[in-house]
mmCIF entry with sequence, helices, sheets and N, C-alpha, C, O atoms, coordinates in Angstrom:
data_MODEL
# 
_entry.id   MODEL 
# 
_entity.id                         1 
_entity.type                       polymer 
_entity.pdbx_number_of_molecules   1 
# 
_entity_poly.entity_id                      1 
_entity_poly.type                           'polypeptide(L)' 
_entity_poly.nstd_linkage                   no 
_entity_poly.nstd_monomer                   no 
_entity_poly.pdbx_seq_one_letter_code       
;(UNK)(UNK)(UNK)(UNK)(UNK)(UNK)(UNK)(UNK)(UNK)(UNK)(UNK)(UNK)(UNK)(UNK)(UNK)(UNK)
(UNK)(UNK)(UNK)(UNK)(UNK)(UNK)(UNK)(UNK)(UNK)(UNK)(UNK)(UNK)(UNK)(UNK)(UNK)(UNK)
(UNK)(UNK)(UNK)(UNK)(UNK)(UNK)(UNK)(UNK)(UNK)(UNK)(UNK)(UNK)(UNK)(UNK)(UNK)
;
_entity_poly.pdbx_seq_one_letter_code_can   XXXXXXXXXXXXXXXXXXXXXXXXXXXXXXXXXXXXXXXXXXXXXXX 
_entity_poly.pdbx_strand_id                 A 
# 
loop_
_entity_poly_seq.entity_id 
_entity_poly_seq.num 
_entity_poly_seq.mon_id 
_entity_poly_seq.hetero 
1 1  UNK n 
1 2  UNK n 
1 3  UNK n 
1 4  UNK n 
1 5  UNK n 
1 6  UNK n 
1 7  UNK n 
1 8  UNK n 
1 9  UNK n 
1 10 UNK n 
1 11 UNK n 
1 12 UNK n 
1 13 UNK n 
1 14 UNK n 
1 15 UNK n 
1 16 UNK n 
1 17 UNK n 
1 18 UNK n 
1 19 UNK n 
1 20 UNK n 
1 21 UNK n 
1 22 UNK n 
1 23 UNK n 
1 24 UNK n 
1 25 UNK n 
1 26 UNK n 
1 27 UNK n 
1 28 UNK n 
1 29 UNK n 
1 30 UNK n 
1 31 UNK n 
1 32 UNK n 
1 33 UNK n 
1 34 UNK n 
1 35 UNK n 
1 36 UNK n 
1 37 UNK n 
1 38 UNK n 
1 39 UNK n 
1 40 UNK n 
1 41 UNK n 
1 42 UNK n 
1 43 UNK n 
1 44 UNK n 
1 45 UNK n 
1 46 UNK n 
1 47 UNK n 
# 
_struct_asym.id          A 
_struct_asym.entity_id   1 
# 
loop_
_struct_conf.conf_type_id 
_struct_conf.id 
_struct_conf.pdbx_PDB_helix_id 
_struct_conf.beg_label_comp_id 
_struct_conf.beg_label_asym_id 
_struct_conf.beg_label_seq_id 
_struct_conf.pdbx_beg_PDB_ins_code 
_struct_conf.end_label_comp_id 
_struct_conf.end_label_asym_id 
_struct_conf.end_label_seq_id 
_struct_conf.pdbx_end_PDB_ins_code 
_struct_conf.beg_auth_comp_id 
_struct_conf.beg_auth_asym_id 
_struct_conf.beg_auth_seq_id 
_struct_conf.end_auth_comp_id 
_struct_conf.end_auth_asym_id 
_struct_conf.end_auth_seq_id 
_struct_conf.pdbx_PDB_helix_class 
_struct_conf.details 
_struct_conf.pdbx_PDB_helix_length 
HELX_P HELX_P1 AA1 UNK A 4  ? UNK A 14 ? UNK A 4  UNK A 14 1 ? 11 
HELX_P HELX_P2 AA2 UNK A 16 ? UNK A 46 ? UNK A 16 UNK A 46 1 ? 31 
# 
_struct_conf_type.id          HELX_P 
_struct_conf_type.criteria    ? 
_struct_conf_type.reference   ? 
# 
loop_
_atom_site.group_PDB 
_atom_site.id 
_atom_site.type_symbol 
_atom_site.label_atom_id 
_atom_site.label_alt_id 
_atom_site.label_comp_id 
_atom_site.label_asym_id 
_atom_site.label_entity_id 
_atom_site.label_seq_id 
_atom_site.pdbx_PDB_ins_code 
_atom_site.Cartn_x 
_atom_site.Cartn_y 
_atom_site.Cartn_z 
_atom_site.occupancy 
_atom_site.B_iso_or_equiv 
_atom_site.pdbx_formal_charge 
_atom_site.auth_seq_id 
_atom_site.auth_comp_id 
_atom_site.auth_asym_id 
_atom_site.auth_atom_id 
_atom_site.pdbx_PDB_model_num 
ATOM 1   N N  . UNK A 1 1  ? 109.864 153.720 193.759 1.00 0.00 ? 1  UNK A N  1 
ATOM 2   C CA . UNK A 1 1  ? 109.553 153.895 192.337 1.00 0.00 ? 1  UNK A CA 1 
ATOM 3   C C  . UNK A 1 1  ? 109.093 155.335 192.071 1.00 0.00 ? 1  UNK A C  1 
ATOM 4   O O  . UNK A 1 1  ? 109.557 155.947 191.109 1.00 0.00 ? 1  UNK A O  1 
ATOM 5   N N  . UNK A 1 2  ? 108.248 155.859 192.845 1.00 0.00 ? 2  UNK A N  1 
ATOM 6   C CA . UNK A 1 2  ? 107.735 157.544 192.332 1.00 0.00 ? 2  UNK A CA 1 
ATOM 7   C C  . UNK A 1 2  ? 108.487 158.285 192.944 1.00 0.00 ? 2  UNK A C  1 
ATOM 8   O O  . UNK A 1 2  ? 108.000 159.416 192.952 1.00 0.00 ? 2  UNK A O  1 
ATOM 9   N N  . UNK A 1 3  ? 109.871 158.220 193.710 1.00 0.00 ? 3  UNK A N  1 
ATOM 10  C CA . UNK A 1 3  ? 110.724 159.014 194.533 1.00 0.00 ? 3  UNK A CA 1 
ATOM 11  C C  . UNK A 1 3  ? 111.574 159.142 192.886 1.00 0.00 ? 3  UNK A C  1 
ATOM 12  O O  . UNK A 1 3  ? 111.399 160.125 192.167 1.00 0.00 ? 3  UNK A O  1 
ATOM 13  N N  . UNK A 1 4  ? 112.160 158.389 192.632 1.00 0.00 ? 4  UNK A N  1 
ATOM 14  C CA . UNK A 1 4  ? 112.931 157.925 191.086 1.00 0.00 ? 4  UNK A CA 1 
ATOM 15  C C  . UNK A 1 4  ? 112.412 158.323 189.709 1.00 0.00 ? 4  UNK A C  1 
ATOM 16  O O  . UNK A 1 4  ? 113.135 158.676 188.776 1.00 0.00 ? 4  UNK A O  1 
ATOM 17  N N  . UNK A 1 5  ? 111.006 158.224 189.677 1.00 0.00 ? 5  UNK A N  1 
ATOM 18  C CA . UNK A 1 5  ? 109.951 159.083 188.800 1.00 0.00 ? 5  UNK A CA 1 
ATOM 19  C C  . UNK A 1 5  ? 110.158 160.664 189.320 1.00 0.00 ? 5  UNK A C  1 
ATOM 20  O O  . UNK A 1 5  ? 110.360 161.523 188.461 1.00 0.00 ? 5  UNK A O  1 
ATOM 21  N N  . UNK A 1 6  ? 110.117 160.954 190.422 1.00 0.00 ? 6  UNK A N  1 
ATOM 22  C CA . UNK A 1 6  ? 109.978 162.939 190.878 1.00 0.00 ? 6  UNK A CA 1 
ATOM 23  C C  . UNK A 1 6  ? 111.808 163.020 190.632 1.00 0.00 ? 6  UNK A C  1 
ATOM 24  O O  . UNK A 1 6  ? 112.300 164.137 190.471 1.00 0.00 ? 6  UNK A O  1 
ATOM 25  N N  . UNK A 1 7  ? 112.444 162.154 190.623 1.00 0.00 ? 7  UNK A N  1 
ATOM 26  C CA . UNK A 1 7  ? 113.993 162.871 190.352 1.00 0.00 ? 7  UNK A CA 1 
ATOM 27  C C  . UNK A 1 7  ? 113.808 163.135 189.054 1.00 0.00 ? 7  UNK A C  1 
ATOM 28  O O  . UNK A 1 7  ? 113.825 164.318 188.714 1.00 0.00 ? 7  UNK A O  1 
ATOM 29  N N  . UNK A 1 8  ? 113.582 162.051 188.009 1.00 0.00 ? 8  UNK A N  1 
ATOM 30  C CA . UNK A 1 8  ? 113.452 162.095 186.867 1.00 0.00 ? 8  UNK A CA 1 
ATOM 31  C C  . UNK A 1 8  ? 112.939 163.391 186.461 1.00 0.00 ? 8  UNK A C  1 
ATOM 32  O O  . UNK A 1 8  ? 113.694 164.310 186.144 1.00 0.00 ? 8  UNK A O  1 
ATOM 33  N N  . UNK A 1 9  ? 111.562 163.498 186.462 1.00 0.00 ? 9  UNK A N  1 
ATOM 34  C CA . UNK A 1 9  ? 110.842 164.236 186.136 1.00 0.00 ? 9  UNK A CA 1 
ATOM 35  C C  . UNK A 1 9  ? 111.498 165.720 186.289 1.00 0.00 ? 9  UNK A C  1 
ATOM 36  O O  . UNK A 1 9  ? 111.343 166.669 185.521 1.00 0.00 ? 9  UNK A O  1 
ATOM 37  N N  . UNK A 1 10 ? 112.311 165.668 187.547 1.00 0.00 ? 10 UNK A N  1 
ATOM 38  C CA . UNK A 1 10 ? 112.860 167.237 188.178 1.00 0.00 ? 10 UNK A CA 1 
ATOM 39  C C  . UNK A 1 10 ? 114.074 167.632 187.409 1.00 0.00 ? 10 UNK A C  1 
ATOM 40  O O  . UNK A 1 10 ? 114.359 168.788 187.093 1.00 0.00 ? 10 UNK A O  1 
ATOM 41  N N  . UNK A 1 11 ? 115.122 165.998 186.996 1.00 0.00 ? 11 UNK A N  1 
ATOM 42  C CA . UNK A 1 11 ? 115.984 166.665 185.936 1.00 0.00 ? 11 UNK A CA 1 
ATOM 43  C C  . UNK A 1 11 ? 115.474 166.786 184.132 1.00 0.00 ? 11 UNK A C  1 
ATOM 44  O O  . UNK A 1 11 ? 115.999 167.567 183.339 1.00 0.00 ? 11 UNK A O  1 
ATOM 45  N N  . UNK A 1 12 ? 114.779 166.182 183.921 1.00 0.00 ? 12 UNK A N  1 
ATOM 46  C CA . UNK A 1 12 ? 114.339 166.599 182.891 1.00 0.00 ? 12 UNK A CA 1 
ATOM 47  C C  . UNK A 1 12 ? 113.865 168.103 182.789 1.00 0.00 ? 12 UNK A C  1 
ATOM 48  O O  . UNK A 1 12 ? 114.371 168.980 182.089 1.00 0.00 ? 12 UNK A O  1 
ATOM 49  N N  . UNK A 1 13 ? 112.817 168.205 183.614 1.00 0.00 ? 13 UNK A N  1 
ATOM 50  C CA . UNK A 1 13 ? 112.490 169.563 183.642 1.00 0.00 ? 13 UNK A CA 1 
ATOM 51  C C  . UNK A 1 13 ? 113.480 170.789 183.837 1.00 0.00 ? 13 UNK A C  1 
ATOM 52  O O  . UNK A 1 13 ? 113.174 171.917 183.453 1.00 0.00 ? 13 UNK A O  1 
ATOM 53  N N  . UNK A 1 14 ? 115.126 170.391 184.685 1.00 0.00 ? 14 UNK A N  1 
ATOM 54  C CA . UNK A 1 14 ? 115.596 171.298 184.004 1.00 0.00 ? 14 UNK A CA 1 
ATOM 55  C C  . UNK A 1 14 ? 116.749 171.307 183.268 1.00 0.00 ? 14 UNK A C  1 
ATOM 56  O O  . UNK A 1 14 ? 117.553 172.238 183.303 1.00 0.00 ? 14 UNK A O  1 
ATOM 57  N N  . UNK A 1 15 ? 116.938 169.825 182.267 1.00 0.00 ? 15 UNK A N  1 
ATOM 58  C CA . UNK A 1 15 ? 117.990 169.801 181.444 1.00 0.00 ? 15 UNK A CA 1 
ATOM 59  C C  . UNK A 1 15 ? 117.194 169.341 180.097 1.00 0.00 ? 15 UNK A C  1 
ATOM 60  O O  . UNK A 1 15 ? 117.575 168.410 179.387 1.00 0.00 ? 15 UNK A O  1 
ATOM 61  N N  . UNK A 1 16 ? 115.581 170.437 179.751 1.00 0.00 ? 16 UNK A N  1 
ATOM 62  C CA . UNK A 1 16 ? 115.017 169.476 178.758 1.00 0.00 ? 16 UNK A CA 1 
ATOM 63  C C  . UNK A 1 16 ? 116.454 169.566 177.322 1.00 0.00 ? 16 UNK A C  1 
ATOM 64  O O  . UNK A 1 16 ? 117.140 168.586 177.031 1.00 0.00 ? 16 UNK A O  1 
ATOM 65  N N  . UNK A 1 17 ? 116.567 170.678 176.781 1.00 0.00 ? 17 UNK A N  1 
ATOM 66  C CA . UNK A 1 17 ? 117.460 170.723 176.074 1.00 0.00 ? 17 UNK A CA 1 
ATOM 67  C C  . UNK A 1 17 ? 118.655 170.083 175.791 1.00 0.00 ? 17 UNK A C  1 
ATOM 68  O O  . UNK A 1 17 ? 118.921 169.827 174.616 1.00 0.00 ? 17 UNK A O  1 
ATOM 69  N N  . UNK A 1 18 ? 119.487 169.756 176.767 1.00 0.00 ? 18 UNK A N  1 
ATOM 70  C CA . UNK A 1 18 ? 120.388 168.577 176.897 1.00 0.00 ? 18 UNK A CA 1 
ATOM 71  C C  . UNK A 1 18 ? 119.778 167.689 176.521 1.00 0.00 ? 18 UNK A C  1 
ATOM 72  O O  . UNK A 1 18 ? 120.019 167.233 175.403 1.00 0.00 ? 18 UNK A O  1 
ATOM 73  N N  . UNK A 1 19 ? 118.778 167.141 177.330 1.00 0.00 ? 19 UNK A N  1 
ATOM 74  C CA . UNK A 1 19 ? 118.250 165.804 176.934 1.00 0.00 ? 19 UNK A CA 1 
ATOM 75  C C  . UNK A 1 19 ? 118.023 165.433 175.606 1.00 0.00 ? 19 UNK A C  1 
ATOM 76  O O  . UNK A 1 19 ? 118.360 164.339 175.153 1.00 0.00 ? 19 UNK A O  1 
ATOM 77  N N  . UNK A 1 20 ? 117.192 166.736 174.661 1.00 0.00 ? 20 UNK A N  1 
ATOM 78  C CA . UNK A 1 20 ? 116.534 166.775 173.201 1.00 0.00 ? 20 UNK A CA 1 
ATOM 79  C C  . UNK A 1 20 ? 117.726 166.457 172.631 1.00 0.00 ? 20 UNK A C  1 
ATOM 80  O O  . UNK A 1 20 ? 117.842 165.402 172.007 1.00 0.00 ? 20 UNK A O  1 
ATOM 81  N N  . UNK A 1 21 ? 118.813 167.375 172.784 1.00 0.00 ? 21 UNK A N  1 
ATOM 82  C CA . UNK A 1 21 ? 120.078 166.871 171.901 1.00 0.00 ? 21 UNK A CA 1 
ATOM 83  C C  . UNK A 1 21 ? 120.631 165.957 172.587 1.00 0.00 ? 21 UNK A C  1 
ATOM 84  O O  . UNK A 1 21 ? 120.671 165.158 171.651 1.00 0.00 ? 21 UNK A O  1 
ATOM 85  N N  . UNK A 1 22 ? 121.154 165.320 173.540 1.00 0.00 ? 22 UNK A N  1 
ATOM 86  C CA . UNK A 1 22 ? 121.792 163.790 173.354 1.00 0.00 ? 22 UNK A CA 1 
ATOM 87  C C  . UNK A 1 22 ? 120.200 162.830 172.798 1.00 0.00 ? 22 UNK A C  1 
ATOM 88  O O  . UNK A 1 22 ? 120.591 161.664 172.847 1.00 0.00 ? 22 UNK A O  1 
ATOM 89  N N  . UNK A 1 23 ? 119.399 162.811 172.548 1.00 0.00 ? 23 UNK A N  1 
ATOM 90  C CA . UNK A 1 23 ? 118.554 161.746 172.247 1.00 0.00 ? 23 UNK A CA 1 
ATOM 91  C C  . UNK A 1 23 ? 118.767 161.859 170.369 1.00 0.00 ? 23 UNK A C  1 
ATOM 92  O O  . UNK A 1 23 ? 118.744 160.947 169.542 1.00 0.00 ? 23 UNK A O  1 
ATOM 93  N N  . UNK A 1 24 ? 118.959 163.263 170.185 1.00 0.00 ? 24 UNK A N  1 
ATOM 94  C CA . UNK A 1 24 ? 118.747 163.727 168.756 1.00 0.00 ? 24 UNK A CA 1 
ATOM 95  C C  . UNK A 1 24 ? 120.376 162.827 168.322 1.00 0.00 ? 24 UNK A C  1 
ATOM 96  O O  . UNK A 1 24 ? 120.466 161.876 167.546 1.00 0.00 ? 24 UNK A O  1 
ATOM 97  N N  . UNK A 1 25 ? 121.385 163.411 169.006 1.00 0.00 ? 25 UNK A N  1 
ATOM 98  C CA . UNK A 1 25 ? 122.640 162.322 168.683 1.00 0.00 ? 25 UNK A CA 1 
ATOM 99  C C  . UNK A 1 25 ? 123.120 161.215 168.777 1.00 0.00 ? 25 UNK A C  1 
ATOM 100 O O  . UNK A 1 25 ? 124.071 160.718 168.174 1.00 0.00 ? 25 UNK A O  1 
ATOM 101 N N  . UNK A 1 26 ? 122.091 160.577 169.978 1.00 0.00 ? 26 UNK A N  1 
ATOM 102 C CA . UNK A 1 26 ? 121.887 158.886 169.845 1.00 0.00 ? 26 UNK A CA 1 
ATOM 103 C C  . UNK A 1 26 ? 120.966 158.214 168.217 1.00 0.00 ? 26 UNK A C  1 
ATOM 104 O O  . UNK A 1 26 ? 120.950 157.118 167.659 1.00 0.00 ? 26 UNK A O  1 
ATOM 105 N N  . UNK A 1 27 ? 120.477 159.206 168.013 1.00 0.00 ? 27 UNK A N  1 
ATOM 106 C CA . UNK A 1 27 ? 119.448 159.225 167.232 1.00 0.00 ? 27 UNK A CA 1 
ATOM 107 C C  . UNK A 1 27 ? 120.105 158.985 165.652 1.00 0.00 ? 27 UNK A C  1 
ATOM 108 O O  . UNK A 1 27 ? 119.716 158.210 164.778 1.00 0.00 ? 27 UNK A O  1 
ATOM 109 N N  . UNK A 1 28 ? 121.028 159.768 165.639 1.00 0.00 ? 28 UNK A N  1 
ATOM 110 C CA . UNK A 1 28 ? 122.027 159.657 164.277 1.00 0.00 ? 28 UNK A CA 1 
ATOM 111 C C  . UNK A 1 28 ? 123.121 158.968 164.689 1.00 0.00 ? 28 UNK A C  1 
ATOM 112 O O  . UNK A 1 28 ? 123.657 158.515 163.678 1.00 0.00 ? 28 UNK A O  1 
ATOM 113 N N  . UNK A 1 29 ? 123.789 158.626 165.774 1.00 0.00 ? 29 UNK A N  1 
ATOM 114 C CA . UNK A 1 29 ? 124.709 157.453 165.660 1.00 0.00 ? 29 UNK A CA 1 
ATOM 115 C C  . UNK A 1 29 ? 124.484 156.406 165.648 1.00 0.00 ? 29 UNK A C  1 
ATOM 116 O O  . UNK A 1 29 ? 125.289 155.554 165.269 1.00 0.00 ? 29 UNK A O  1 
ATOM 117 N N  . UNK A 1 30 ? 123.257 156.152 166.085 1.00 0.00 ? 30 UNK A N  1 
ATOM 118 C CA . UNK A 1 30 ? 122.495 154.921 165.634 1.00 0.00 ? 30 UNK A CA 1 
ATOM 119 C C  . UNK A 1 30 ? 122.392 154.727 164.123 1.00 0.00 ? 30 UNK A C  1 
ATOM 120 O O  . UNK A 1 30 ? 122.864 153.729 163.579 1.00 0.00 ? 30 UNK A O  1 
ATOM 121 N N  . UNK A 1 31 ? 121.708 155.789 163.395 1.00 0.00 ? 31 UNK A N  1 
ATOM 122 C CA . UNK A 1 31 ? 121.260 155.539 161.914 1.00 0.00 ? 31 UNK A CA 1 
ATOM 123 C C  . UNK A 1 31 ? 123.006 155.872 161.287 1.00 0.00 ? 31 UNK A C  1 
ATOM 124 O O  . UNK A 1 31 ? 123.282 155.316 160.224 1.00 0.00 ? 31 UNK A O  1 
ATOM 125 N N  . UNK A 1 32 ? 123.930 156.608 161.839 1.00 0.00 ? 32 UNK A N  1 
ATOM 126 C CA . UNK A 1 32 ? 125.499 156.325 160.800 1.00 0.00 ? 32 UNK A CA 1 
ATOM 127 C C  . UNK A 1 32 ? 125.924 154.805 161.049 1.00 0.00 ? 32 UNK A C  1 
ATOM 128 O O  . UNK A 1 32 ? 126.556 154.255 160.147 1.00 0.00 ? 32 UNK A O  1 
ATOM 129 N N  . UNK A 1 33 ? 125.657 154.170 162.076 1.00 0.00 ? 33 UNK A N  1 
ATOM 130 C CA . UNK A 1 33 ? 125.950 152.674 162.751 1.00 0.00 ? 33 UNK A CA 1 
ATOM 131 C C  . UNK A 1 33 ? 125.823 151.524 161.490 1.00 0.00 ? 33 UNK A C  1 
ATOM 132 O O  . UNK A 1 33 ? 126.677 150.896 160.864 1.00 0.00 ? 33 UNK A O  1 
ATOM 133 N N  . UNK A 1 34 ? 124.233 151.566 161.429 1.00 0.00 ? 34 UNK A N  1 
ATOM 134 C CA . UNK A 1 34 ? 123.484 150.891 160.302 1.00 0.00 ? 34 UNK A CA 1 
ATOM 135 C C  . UNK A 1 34 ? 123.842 150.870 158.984 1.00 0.00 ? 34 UNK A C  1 
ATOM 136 O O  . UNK A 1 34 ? 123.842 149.951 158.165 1.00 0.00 ? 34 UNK A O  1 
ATOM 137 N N  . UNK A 1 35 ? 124.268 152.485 158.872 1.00 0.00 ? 35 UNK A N  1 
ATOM 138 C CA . UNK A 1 35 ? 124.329 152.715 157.470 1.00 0.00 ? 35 UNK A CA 1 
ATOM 139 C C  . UNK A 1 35 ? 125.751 152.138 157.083 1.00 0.00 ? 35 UNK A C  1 
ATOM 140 O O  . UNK A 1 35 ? 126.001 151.516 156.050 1.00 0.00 ? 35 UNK A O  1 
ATOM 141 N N  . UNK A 1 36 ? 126.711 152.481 158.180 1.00 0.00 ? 36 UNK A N  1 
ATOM 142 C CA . UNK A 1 36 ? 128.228 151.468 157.974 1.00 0.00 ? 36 UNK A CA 1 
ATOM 143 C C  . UNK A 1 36 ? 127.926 150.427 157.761 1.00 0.00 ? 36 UNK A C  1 
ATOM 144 O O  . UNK A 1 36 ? 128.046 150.055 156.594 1.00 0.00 ? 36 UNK A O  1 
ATOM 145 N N  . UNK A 1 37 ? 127.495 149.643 158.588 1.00 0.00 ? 37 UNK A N  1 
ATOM 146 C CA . UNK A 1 37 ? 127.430 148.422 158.829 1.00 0.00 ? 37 UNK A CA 1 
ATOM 147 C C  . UNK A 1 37 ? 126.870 147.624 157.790 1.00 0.00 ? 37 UNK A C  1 
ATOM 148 O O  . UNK A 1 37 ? 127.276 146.488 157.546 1.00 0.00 ? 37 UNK A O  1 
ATOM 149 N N  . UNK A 1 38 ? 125.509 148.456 156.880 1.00 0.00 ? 38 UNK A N  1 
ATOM 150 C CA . UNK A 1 38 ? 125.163 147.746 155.486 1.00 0.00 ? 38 UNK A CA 1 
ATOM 151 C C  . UNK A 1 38 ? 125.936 148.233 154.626 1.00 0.00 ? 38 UNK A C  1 
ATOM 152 O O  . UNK A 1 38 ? 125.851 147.530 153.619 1.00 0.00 ? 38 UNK A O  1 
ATOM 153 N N  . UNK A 1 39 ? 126.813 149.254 154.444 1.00 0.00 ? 39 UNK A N  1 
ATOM 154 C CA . UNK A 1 39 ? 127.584 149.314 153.741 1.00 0.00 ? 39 UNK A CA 1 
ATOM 155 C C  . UNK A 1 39 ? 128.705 148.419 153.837 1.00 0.00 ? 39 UNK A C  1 
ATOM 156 O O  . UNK A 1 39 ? 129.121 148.160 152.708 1.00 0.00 ? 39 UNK A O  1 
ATOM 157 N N  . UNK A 1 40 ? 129.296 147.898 154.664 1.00 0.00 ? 40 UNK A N  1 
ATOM 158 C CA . UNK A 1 40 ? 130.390 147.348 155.048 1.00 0.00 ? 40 UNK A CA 1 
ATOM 159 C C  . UNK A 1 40 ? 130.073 145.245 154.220 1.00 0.00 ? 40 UNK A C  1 
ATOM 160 O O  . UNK A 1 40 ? 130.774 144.422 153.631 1.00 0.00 ? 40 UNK A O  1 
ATOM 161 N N  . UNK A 1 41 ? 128.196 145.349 154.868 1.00 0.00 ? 41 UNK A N  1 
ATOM 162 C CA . UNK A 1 41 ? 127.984 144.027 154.320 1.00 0.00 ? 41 UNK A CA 1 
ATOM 163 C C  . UNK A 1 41 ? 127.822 144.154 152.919 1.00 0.00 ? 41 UNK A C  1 
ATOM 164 O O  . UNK A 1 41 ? 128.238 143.097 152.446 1.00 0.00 ? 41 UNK A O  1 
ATOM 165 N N  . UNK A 1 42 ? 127.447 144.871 152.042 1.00 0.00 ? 42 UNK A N  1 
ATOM 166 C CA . UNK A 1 42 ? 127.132 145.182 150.489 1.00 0.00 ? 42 UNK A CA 1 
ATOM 167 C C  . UNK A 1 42 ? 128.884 144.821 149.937 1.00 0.00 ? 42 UNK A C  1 
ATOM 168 O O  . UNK A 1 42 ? 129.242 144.067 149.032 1.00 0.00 ? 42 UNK A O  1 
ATOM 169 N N  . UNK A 1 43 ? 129.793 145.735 150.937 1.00 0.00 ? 43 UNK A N  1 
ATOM 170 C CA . UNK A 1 43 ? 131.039 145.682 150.193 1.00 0.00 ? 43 UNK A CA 1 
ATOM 171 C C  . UNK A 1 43 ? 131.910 144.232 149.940 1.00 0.00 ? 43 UNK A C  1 
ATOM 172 O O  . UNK A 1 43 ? 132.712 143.902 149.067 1.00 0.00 ? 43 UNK A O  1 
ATOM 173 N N  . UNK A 1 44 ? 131.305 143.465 151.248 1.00 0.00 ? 44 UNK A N  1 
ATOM 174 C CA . UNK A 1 44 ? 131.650 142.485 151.796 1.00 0.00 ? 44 UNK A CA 1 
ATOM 175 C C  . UNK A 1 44 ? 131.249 141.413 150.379 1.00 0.00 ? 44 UNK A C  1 
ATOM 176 O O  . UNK A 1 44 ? 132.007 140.698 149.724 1.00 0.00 ? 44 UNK A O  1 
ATOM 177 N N  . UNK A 1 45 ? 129.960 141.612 150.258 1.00 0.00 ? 45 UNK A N  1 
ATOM 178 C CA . UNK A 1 45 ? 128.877 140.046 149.456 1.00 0.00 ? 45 UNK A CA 1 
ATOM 179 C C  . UNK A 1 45 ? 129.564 140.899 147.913 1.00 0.00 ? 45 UNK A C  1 
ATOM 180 O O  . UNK A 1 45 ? 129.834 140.055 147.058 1.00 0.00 ? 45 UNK A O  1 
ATOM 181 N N  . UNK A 1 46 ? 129.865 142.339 147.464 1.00 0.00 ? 46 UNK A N  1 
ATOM 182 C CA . UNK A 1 46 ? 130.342 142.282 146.205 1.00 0.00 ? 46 UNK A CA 1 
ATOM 183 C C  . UNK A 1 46 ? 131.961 141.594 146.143 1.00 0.00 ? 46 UNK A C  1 
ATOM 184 O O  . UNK A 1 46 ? 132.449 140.841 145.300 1.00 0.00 ? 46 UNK A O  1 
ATOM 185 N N  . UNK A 1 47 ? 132.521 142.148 147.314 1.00 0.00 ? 47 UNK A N  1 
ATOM 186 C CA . UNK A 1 47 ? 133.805 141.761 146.630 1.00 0.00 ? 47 UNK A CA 1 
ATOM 187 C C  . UNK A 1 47 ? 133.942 140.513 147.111 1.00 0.00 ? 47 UNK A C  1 
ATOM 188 O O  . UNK A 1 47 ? 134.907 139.826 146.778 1.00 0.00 ? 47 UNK A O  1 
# 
């Protein structure tokens, strides 16, 4: 478990930037996901 924690820790430390942006773009394909998806049900219950 802390061998797996010190890898972690060692690639973070040197891909913090990578990391910030894929979390930042999980981050909005998540919220475009939602926003389809209630759009898709709104379009659905009007028409």
């Amino acid at each position: 478990m802390n061998v797996t924690h010190h890898i972690l820790d060692r690639v973070k430390a040197r891909l913090p930037d990578r990391v910030d942006r894929a979390n930042d773009l999980l981050g909005k394909a998540l919220v475009a996901t939602v926003v389809a998806l209630g759009g898709l049900l709104l379009a659905t219950l009007i028409l």
